[in-house]
C-alpha positions in Angstrom: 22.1 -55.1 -14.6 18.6 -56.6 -13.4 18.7 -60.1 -14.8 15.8 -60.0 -17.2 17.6 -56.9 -18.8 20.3 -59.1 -18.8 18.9 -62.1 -20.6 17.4 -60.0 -23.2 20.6 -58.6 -23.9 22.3 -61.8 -24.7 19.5 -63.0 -26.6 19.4 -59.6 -28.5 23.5 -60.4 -29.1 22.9 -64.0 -30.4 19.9 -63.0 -32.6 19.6 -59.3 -33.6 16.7 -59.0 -32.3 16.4 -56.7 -29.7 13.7 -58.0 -27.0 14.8 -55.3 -24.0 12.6 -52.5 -22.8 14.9 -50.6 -23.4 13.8 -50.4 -27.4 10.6 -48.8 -26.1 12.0 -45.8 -23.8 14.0 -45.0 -27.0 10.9 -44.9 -29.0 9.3 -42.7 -27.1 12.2 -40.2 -26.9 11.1 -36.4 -28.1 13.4 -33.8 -29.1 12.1 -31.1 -27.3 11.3 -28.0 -30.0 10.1 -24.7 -29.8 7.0 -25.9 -31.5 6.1 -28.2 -29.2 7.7 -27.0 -25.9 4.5 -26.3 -24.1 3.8 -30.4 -24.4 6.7 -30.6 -21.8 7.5 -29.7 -18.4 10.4 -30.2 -16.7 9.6 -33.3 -15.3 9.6 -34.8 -18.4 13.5 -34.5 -19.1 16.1 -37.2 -19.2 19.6 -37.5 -20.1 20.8 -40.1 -21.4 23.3 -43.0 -19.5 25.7 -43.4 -22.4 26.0 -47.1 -24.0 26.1 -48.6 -27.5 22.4 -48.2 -27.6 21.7 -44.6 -26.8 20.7 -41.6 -28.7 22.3 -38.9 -27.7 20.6 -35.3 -27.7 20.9 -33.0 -30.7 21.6 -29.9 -29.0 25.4 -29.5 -29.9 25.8 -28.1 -26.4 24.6 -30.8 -24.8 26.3 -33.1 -26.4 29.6 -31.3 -25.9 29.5 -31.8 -22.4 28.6 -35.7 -22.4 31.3 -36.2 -25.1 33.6 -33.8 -22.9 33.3 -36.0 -19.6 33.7 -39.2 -21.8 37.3 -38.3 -23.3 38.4 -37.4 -19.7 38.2 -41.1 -19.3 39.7 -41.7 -22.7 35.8 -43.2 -23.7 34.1 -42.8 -27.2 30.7 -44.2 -28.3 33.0 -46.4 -30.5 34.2 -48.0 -27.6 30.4 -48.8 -26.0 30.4 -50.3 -29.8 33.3 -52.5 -30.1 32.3 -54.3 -27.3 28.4 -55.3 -27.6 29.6 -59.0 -27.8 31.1 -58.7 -24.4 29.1 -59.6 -21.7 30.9 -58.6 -18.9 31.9 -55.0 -20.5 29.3 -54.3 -22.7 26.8 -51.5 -22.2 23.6 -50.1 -24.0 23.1 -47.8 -21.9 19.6 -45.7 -21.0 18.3 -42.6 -20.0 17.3 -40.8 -16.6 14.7 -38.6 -15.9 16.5 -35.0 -14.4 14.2 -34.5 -12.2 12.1 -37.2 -9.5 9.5 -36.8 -7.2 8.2 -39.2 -4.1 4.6 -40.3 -4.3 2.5 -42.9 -1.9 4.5 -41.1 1.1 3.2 -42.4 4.5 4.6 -40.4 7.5 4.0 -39.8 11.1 4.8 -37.3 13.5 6.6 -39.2 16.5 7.3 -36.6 19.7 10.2 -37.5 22.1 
């Protein structure tokens, strides 16, 4: 964990209060609806890196499969949970975008 993220995790543990910018990607999380579907493209999709802090998708599917790969390894969300006072275990998790494209690419053509 970069060491800012990692300060403002302690301080979030000592105080309650969570400082981490990881508060903000949460608040901008949209479920993706038929209503508002044409908003989005797929470049705008992430899944979530399971911790204590995460919010996991609503589509039952979905979540199947996350929760399906976690038992395999015998993990719950209760278990990100029970150990937020841990630093050296504890995890709250984030999200990652599906899908990533390079930009600012500088190239030459070299001929041997």
């Amino acid at each position: 964990m970069p060491e800012e993220l990692d300060e403002n995790a302690k301080e979030e543990r000592k105080t309650g209060k969570d400082k981490s910018p990881e508060k903000r990607i949460e608040e901008l999380l949209i479920e993706v609806t038929p209503e508002n579907i044409h908003q989005f493209s797929i470049n705008d999709v992430v899944m979530p890196i399971c911790g204590y802090k995460t919010k996991m998708p609503n589509n039952e599917e979905l979540k199947a499969i996350i929760f399906g790969i976690m038992k395999e390894d015998n993990i719950t969300m209760e278990t990100f949970e029970s150990h937020v006072q841990l630093d050296s275990t504890s995890a709250w998790g984030s999200y990652r975008k599906i899908i990533g494209f390079a930009s600012d690419i500088e190239y030459s053509v070299v001929e041997f």
